[in-house]
N, C-alpha and C positions, 0 to 999 in steps of 0.2 A: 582233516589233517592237511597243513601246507604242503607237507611233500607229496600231495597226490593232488596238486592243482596245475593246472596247464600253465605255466608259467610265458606272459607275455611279452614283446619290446616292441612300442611303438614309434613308428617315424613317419611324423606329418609337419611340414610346416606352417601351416592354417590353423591359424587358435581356435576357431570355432570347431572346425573339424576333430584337431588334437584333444579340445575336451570333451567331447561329442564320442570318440575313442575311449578316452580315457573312466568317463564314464560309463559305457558298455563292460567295460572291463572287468572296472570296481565291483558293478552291480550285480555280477555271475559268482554264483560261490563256487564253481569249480574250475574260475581261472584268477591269475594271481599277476598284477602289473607291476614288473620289475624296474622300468624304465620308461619316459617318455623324451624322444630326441625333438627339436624344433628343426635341425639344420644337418648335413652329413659330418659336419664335424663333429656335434655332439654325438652324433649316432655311433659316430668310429670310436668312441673314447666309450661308449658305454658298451659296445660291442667287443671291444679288448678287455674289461675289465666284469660283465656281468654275465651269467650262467640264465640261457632264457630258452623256451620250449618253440615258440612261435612268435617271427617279429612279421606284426603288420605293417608295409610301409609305403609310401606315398611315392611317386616317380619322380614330380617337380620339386625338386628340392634346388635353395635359394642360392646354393655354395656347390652344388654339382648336382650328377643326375642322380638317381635311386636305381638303377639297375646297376651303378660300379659296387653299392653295399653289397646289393640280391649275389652279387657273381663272388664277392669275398667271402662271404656268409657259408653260400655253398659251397664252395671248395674246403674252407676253415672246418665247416661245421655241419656234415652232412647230415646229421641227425637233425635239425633245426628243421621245421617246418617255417615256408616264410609266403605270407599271403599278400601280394599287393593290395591296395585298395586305393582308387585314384577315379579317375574325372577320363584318364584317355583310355577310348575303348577302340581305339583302331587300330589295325593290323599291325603295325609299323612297332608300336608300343607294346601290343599283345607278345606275339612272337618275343622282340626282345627279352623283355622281362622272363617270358617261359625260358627261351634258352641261355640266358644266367643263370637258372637256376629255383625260380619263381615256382611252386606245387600249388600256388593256387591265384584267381584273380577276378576280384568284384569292384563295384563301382560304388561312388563312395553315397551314392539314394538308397544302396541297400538300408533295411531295416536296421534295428538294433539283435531282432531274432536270430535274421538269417546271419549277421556279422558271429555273434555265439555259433550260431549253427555251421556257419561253414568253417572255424576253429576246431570243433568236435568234429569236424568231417576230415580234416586236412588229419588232425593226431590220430584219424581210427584210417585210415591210410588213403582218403580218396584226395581228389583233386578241385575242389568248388569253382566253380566258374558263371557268373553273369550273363543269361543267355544272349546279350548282344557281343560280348567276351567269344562267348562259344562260336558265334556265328564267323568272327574274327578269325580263327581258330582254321576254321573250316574253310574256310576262302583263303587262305593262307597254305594250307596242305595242299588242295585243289591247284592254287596257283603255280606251288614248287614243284608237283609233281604231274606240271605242263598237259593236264587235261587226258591222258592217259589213265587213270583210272589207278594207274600203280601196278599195271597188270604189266606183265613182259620187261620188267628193268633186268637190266644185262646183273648177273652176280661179279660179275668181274670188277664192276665200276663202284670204287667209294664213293656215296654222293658228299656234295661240298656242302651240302647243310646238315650232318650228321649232330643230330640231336646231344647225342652225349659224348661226356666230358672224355679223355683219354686215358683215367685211372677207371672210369663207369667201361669202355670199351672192353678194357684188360680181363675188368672181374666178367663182364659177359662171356668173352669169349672162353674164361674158366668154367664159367657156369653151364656154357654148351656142350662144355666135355663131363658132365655130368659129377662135378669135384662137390663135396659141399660147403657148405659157407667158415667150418672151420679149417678144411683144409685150403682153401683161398686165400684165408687169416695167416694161415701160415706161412705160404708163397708170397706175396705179398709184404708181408710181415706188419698187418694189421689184429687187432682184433675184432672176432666174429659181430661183436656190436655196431661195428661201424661196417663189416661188411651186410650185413643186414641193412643199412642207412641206406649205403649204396646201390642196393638190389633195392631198394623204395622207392628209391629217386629213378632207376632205371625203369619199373614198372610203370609209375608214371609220365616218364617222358615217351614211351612209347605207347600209351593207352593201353596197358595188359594186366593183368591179375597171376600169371601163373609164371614158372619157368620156361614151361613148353612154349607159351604163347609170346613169349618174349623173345626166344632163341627163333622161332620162326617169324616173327615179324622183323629180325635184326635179318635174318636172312634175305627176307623178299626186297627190305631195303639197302639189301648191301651192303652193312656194316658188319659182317659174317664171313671170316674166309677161310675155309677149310684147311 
């Protein structure tokens, strides 16, 4: 059935690459290609206009950059799963793209398998990443968090790279006081599906799986204040 196919939107500028995508795509019978953008203009005309599960999308783009979509995207559309797939694997890129908004990112040698497989990873709620991605990742935390280990950060202090968004913050700090996700929906005045989005996106940008584990790592890095 279509309606039970992983609906995709792709943005690359590189024809070879774009069909290279776009044939990964086709060829999976349990995902379904809604769109293919070549430039950020098409992408923003088909992102206003078409209903998609996960857009893959390229950094270099010829008319601007691909993290201004990733950061629209997310905020618009927090249910959307949206996976880079690009050529820069260095910090500088890495990071960005994560804190737009970005839940997953590989490089564009991946296979055709893993490109499928990290699609099914990203909708079954994880994060795929490129081990020299990872590595980015990791040298990155390390660096912001100036070789102290993360151990002893004063609670008092917000740090200035605070991962998530300031509607993600809100619903944490609801989540800390033990509310559940429909009475959030009600505070807020969302519905529970998109507060669910936003607890996903939260789990992920903080590496945690649980409530607890989320409310205590917002703690130790200070985005927690009693």
């Amino acid at each position: 059935m279509s309606s039970e196919k992983t609906t995709v939107l792709i943005v690359e500028d590189e024809p070879e690459f774009r069909m290279r995508f776009k044939e990964i795509v086709e060829g999976e019978p349990t995902l379904e290609l809604v769109g293919v953008a070549a430039n950020k203009r098409e992408a923003q005309e088909l992102i206003d206009r078409t209903k998609f599960d996960v857009m893959l999308i390229d950094l270099g783009l010829p008319d601007g950059n691909g993290t201004d979509l990733i950061r629209q995207v997310s905020a618009k559309r927090p249910d959307v799963d949206i996976m880079v797939v690009t050529v820069f694997g260095d910090e500088q890129h890495v990071v960005s793209a994560i804190e737009a908004g970005a839940t997953g990112y590989i490089l564009k040698d991946s296979t055709a398998a893993d490109v499928v497989s990290c699609i099914r990873l990203l909708r079954a709620g994880g994060s795929p990443v490129s081990p020299v991605v990872a590595r980015s990742v990791l040298r990155a935390i390390r660096n912001r968090m100036g070789g102290t280990g993360g151990a002893g950060r004063p609670g008092g202090t917000m740090p200035d790279n605070n991962p998530l968004s300031a509607r993600e913050t809100e619903i944490l700090q609801l989540l800390a006081k033990g509310m559940s996700f429909n009475e959030i929906g009600e505070i807020l005045g969302i519905s529970p599906h998109t507060v669910t989005a936003h607890i996903k996106k939260i789990y992920r940008k903080l590496a945690v799986h649980s409530r607890g584990e989320a409310v205590y790592e917002a703690t130790q890095m200070g985005l927690l204040r009693g």
